[in-house]
Biopython code that builds the backbone (N, CA, C, O; Angstrom):
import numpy as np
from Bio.PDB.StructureBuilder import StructureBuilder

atoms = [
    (1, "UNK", "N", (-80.979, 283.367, 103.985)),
    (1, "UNK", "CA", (-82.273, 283.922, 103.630)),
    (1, "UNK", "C", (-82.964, 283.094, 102.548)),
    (1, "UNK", "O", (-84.192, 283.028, 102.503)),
    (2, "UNK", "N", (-82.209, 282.492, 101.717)),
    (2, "UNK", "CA", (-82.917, 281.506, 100.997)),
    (2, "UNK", "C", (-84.237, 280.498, 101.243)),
    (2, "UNK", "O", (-85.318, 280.537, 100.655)),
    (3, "UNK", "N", (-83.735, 279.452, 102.457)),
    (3, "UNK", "CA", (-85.012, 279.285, 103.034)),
    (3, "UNK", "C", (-86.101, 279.957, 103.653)),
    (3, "UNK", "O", (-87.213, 279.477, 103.874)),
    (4, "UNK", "N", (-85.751, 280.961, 103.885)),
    (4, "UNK", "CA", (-87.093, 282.302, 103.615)),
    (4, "UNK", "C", (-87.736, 282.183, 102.637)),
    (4, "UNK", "O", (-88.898, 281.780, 102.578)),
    (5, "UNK", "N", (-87.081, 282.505, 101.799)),
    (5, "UNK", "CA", (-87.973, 282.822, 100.420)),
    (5, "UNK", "C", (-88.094, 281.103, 99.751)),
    (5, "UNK", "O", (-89.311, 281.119, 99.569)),
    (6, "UNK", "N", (-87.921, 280.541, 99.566)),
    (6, "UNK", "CA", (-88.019, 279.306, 99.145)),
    (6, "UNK", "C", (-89.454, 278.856, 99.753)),
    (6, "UNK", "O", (-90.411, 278.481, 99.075)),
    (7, "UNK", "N", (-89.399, 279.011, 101.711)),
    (7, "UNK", "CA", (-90.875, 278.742, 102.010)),
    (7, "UNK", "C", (-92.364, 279.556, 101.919)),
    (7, "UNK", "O", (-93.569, 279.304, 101.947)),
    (8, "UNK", "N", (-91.482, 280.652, 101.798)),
    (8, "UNK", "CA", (-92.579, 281.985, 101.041)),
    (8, "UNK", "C", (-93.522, 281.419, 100.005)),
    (8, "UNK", "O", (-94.739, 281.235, 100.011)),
    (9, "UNK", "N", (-92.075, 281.091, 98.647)),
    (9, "UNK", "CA", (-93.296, 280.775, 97.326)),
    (9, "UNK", "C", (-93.389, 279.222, 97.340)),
    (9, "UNK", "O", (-93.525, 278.586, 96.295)),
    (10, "UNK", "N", (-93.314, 278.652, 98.534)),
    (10, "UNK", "CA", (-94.144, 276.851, 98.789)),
    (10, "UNK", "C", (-95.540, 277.448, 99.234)),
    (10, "UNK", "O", (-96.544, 277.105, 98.611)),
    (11, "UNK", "N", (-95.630, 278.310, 100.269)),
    (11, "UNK", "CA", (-97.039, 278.761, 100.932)),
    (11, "UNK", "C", (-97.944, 279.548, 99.516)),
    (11, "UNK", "O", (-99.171, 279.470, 99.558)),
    (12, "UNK", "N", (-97.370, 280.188, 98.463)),
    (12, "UNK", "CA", (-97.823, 281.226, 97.468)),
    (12, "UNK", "C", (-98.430, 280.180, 96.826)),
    (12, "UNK", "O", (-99.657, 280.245, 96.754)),
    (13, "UNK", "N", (-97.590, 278.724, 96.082)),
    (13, "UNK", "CA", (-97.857, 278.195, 95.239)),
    (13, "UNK", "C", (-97.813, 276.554, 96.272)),
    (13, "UNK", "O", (-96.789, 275.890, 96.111)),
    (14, "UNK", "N", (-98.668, 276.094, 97.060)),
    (14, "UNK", "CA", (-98.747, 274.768, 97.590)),
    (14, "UNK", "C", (-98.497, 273.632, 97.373)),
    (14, "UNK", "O", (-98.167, 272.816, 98.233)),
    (15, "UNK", "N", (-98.671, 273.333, 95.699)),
    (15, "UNK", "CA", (-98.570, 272.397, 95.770)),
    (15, "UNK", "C", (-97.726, 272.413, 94.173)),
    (15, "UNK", "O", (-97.679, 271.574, 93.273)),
    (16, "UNK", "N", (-97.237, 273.508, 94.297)),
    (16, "UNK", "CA", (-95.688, 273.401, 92.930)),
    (16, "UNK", "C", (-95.004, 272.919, 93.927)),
    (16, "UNK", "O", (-94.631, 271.860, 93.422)),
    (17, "UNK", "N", (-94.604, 272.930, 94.895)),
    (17, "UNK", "CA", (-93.100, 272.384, 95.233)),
    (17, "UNK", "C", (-93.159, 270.777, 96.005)),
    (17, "UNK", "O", (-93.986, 270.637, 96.906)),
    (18, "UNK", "N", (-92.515, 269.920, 95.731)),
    (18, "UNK", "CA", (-92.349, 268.496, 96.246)),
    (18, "UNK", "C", (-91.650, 268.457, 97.695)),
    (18, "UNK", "O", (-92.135, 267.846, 98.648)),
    (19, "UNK", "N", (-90.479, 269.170, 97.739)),
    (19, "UNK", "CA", (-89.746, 269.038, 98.882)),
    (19, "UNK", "C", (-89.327, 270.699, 99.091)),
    (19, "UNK", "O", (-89.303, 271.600, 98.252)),
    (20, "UNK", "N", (-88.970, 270.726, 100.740)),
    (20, "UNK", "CA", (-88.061, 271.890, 101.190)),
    (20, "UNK", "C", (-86.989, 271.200, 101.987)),
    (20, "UNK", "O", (-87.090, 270.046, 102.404)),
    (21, "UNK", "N", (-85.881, 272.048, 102.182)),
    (21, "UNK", "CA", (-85.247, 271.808, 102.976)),
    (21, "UNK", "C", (-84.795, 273.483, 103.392)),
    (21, "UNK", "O", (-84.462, 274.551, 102.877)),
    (22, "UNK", "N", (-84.992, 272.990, 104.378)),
    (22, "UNK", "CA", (-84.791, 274.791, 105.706)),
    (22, "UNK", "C", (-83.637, 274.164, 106.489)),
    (22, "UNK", "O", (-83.470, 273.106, 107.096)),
    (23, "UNK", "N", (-83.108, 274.956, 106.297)),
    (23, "UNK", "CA", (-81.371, 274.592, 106.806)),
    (23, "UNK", "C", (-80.963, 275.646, 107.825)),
    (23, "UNK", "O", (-80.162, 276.568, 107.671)),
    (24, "UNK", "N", (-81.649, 275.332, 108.854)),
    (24, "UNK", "CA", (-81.510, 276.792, 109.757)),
    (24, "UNK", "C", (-81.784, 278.351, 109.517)),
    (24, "UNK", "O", (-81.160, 279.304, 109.984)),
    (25, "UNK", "N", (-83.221, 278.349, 108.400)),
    (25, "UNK", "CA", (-83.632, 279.677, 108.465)),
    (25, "UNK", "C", (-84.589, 280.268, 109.164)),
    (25, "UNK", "O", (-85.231, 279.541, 109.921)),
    (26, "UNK", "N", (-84.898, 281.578, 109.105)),
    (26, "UNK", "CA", (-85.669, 282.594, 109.647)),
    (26, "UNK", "C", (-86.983, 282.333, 110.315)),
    (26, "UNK", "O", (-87.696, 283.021, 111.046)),
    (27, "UNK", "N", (-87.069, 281.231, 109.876)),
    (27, "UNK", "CA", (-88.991, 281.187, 110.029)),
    (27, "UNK", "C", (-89.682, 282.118, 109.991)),
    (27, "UNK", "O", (-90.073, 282.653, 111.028)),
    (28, "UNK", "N", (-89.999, 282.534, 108.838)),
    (28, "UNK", "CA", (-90.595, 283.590, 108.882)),
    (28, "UNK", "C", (-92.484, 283.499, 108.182)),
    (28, "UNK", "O", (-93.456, 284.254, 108.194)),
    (29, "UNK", "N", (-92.192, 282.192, 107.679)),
    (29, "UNK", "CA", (-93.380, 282.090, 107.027)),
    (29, "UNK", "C", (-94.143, 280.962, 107.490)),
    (29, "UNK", "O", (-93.521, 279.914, 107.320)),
    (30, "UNK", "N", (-95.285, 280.812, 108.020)),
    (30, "UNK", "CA", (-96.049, 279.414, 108.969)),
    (30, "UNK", "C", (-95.825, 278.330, 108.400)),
    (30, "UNK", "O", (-95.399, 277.396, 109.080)),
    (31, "UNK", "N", (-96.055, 278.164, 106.983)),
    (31, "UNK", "CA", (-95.645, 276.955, 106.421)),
    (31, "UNK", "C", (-97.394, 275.929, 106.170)),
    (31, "UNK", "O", (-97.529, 274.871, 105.554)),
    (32, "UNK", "N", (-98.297, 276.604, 106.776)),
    (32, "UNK", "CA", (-99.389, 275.746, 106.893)),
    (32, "UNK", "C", (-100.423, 275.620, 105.815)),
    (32, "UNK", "O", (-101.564, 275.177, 105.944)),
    (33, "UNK", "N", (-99.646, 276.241, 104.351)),
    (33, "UNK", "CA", (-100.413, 275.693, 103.024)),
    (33, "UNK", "C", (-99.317, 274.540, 102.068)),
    (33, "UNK", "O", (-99.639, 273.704, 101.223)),
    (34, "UNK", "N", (-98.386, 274.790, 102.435)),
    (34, "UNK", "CA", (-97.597, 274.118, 101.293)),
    (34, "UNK", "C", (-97.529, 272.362, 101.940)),
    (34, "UNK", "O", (-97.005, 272.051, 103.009)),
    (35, "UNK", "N", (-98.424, 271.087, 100.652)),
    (35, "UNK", "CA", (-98.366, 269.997, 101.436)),
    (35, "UNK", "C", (-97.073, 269.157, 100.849)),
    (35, "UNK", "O", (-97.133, 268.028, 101.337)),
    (36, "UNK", "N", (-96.219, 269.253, 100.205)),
    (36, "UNK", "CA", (-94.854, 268.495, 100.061)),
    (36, "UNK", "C", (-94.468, 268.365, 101.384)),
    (36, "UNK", "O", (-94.966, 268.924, 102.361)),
    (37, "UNK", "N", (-93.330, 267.408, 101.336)),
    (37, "UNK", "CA", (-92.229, 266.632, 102.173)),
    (37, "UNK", "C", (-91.506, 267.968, 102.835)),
    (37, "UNK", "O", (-91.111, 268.766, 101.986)),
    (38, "UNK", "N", (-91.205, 268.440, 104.584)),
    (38, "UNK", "CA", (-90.647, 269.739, 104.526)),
    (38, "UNK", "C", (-89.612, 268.883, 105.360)),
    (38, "UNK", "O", (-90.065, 267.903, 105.951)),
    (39, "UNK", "N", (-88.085, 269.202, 105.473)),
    (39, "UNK", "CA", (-87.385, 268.899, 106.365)),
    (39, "UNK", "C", (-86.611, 270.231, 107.225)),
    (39, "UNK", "O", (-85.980, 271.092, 106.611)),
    (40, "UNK", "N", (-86.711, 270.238, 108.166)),
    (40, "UNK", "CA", (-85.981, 271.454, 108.871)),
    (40, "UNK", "C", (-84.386, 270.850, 109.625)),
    (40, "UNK", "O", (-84.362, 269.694, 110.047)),
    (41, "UNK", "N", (-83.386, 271.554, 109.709)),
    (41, "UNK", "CA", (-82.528, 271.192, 110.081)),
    (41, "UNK", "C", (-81.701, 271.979, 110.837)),
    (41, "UNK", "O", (-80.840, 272.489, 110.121)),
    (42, "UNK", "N", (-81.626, 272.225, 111.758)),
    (42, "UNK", "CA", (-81.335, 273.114, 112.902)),
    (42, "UNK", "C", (-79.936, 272.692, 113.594)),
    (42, "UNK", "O", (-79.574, 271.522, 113.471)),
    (43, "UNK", "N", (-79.189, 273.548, 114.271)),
    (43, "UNK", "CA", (-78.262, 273.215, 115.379)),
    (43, "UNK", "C", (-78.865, 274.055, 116.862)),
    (43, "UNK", "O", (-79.291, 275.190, 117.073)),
    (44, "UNK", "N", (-78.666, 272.973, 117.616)),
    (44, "UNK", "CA", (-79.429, 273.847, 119.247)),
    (44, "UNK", "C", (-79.059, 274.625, 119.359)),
    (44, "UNK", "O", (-79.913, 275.510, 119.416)),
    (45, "UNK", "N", (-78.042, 274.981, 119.456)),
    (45, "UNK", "CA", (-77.524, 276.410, 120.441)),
    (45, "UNK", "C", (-77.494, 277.672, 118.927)),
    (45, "UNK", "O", (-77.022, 278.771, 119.217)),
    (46, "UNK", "N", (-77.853, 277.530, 117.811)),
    (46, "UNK", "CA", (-77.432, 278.414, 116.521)),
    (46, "UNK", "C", (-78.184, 279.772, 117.591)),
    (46, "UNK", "O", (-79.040, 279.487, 118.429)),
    (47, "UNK", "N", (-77.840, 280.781, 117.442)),
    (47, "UNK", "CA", (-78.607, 282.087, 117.518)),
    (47, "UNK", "C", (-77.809, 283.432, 117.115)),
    (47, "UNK", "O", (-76.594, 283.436, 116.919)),
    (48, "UNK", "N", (-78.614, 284.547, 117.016)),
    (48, "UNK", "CA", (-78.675, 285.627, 115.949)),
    (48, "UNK", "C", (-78.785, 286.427, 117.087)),
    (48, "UNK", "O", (-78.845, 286.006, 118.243)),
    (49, "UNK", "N", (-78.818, 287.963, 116.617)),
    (49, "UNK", "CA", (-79.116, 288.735, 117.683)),
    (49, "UNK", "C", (-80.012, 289.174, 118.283)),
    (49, "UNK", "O", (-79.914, 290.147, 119.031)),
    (50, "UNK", "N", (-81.291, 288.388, 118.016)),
    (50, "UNK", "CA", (-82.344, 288.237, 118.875)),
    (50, "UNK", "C", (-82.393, 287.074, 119.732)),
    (50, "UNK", "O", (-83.452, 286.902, 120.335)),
    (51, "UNK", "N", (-81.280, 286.081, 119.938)),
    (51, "UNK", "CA", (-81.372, 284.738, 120.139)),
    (51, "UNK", "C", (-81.160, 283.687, 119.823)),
    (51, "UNK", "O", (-80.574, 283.522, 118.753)),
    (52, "UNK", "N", (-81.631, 282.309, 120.789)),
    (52, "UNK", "CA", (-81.659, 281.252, 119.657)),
    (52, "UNK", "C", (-82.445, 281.149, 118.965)),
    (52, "UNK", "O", (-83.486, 281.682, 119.350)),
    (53, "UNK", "N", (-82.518, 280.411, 117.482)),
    (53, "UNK", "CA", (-83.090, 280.273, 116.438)),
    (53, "UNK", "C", (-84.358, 279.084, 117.196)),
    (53, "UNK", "O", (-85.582, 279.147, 117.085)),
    (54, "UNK", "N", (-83.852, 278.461, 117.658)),
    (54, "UNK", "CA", (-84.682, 277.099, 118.035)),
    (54, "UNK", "C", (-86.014, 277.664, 118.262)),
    (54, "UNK", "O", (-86.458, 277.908, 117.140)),
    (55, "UNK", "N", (-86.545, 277.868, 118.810)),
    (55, "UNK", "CA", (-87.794, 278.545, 119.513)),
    (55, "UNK", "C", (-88.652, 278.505, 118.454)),
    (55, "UNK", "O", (-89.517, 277.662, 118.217)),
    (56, "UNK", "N", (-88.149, 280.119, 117.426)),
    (56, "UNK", "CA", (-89.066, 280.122, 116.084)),
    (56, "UNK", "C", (-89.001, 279.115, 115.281)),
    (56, "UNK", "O", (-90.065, 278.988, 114.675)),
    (57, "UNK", "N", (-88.202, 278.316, 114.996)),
    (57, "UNK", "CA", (-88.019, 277.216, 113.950)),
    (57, "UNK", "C", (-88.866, 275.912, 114.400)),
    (57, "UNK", "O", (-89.390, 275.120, 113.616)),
    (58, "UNK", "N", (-88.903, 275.833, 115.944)),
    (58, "UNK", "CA", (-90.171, 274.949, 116.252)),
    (58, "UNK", "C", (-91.181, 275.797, 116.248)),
    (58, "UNK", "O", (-92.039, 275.437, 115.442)),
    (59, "UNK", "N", (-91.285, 276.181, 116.469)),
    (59, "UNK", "CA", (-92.523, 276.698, 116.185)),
    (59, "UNK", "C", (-93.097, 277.216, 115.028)),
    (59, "UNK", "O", (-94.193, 277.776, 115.073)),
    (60, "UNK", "N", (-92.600, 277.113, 114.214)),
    (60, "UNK", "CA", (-92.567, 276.897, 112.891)),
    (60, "UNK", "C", (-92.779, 275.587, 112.071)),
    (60, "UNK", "O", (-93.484, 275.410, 111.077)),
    (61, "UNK", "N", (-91.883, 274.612, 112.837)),
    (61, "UNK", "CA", (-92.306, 273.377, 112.561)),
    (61, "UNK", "C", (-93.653, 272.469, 112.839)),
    (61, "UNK", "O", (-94.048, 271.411, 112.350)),
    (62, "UNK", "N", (-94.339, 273.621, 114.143)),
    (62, "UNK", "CA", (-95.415, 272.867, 114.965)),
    (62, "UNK", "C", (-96.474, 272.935, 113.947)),
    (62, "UNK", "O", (-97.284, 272.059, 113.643)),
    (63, "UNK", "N", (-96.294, 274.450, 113.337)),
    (63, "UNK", "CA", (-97.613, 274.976, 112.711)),
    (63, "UNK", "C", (-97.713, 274.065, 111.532)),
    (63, "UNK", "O", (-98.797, 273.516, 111.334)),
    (64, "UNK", "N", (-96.699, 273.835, 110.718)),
    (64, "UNK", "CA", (-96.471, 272.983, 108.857)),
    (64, "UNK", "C", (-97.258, 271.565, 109.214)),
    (64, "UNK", "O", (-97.424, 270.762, 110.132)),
    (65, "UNK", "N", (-97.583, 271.802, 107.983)),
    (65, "UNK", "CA", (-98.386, 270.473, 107.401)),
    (65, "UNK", "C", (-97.403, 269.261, 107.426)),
    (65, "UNK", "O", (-96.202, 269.305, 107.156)),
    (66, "UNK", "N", (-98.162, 268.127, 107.815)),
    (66, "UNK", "CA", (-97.277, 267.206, 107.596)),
    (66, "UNK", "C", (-97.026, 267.009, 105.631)),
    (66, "UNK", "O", (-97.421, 267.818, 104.791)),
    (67, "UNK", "N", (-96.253, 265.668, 105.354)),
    (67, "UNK", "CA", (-95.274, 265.784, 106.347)),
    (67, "UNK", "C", (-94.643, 266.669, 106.189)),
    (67, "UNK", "O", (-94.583, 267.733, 105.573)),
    (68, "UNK", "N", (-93.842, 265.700, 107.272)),
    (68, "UNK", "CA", (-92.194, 267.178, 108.085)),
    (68, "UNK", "C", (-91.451, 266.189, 108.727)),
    (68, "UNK", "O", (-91.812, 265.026, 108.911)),
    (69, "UNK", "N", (-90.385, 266.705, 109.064)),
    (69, "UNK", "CA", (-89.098, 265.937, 109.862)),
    (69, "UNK", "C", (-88.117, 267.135, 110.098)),
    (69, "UNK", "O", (-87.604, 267.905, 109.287)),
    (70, "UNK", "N", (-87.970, 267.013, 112.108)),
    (70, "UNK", "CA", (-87.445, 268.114, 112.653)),
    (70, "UNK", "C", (-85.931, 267.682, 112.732)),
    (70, "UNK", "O", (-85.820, 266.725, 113.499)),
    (71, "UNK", "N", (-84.797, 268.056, 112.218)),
    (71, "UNK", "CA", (-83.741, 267.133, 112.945)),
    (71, "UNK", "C", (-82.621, 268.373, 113.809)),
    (71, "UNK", "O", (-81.862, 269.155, 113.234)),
    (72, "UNK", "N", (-82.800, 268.249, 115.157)),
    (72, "UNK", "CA", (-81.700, 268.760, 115.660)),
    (72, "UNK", "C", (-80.076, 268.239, 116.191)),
    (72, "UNK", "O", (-79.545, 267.451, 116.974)),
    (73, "UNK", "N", (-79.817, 269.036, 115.407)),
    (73, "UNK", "CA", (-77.990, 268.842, 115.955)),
    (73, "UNK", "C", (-76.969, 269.733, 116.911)),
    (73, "UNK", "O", (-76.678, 270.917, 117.077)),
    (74, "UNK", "N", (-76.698, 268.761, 117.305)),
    (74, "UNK", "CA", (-75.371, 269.750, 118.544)),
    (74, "UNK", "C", (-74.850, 270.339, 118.030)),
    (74, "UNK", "O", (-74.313, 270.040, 116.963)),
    (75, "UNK", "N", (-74.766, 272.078, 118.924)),
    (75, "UNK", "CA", (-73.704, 272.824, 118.525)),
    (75, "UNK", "C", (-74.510, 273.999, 118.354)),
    (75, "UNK", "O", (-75.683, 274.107, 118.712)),
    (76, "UNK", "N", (-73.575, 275.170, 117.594)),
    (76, "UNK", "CA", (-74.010, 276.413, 117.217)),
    (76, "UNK", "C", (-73.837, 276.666, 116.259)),
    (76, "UNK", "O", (-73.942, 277.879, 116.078)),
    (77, "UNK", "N", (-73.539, 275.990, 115.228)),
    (77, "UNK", "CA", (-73.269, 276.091, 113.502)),
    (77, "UNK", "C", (-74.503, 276.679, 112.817)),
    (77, "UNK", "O", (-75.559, 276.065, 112.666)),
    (78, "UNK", "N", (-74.286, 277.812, 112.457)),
    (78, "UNK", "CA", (-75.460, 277.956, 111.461)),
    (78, "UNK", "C", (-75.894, 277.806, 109.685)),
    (78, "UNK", "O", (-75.243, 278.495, 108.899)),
    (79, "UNK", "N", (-76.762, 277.084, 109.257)),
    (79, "UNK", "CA", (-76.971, 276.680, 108.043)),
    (79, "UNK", "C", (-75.777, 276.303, 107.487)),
    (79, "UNK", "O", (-75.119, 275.376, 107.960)),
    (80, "UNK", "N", (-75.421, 276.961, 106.488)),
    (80, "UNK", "CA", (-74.029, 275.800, 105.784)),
    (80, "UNK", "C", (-72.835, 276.017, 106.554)),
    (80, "UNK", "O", (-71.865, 275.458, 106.043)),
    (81, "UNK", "N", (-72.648, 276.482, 107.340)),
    (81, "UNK", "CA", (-71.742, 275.791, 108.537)),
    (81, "UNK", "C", (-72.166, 274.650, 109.199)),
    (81, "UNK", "O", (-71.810, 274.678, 110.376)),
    (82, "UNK", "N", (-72.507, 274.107, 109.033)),
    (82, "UNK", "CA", (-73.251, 273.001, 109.788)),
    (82, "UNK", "C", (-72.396, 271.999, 108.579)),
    (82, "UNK", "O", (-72.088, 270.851, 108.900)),
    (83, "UNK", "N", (-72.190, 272.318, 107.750)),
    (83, "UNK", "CA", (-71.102, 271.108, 106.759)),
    (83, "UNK", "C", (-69.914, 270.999, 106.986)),
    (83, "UNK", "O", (-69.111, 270.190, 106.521)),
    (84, "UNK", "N", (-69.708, 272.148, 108.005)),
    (84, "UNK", "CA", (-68.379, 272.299, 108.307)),
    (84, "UNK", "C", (-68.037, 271.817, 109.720)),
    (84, "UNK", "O", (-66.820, 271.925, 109.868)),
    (85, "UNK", "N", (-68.499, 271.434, 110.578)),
    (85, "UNK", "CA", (-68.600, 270.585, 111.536)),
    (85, "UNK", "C", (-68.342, 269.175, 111.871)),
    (85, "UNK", "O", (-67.930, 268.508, 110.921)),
    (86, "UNK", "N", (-68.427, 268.810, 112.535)),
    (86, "UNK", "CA", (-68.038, 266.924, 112.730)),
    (86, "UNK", "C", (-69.713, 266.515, 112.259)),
    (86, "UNK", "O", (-70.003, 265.333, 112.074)),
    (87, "UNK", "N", (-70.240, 267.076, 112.174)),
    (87, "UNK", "CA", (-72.391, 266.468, 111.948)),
    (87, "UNK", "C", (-72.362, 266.935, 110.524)),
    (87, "UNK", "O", (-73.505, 267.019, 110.073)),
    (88, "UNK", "N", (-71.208, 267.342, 109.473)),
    (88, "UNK", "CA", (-71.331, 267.651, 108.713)),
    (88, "UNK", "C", (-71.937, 266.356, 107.333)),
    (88, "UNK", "O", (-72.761, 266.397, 106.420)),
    (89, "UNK", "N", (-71.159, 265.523, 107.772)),
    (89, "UNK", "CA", (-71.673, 264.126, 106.556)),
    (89, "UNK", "C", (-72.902, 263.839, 107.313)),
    (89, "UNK", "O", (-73.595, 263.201, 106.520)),
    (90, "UNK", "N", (-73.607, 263.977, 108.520)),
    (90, "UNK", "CA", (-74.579, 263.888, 108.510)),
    (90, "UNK", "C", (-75.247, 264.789, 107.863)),
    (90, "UNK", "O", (-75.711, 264.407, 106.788)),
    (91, "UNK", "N", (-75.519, 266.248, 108.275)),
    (91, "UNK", "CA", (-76.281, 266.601, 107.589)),
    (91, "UNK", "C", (-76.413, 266.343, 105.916)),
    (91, "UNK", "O", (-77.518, 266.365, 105.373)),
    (92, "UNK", "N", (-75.611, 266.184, 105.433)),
    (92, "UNK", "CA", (-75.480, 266.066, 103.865)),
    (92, "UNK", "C", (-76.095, 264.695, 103.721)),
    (92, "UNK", "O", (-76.846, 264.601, 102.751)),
    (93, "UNK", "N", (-75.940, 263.498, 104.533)),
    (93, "UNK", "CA", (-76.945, 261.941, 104.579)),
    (93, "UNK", "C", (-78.490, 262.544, 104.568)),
    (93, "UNK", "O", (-79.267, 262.495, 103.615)),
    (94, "UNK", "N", (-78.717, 263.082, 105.773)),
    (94, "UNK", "CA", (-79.791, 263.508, 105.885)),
    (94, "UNK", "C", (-80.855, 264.429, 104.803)),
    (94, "UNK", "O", (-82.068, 264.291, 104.643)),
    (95, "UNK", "N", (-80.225, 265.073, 104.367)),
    (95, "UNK", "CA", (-80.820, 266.121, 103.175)),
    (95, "UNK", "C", (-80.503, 264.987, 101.812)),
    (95, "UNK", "O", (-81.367, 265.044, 100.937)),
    (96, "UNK", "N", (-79.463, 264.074, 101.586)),
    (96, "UNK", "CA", (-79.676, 263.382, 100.041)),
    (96, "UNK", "C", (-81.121, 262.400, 100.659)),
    (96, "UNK", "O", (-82.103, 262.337, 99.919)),
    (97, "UNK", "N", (-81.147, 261.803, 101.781)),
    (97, "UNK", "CA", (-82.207, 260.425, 102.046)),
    (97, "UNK", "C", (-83.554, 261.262, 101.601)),
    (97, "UNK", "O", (-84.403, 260.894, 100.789)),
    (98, "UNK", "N", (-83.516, 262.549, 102.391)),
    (98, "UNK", "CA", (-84.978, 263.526, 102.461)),
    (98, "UNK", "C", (-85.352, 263.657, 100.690)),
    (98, "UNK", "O", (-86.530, 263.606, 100.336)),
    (99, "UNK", "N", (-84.542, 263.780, 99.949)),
    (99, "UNK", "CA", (-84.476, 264.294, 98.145)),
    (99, "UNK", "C", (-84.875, 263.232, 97.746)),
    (99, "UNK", "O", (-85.624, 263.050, 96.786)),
    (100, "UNK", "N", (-84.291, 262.243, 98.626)),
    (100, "UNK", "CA", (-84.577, 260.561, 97.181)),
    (100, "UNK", "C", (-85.238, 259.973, 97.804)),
    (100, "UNK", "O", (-84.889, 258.793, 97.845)),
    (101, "UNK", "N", (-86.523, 260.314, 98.646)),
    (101, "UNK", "CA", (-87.553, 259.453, 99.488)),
    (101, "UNK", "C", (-88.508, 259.431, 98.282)),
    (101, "UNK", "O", (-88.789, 260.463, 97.672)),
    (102, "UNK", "N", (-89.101, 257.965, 97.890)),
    (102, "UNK", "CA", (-90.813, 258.338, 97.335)),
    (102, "UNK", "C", (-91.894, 259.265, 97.389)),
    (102, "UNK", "O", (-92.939, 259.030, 96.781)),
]
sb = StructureBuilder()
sb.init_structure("model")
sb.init_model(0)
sb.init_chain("A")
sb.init_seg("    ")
for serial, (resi, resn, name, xyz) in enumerate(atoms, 1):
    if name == "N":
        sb.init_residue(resn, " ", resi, " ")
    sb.init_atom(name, np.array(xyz, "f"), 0.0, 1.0, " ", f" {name:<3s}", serial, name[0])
structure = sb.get_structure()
């Protein structure tokens, strides 16, 4: 739920925050005021008991301001399970490169 609320007060406050990283959450919030760096990070098959996650999380991603960077990974790991996986040093490459970009 963190990345819930994390993209909540990026949309409240636009342009306090530099970066997000959404690590397989809720999408719950459009994302289409906050202009920092957003990275989303998903596994395909992740789903909840409404489903897979994928669907809302692109579509979530469609609506956000650039930039953005969608990255999907194999599997059904959700959010920090996803470190616990064989894509796990990736994801952790992926989220330090996204932090220490210009």
């Amino acid at each position: 739920m963190g990345g819930d609320y994390a993209a909540a007060a990026a949309e409240i406050e636009p342009d306090a925050i530099d970066r997000l990283v959404l690590l397989a959450s809720g999408a719950y919030t459009p994302l289409n005021r906050m202009k920092g760096r957003k990275l989303f990070l998903i596994a395909r098959d992740d789903a909840n008991a409404d489903g897979r996650r994928l669907p809302k999380i692109r579509a979530q991603y469609e609506k956000a301001l650039e930039p953005k960077k969608l990255i999907l990974l194999d599997g059904s790991a959700h959010a920090q399970f996803l470190f616990e996986t064989a894509q796990g040093d990736r994801v952790l490459r992926e989220i330090i490169q996204f932090l220490e970009m210009p």
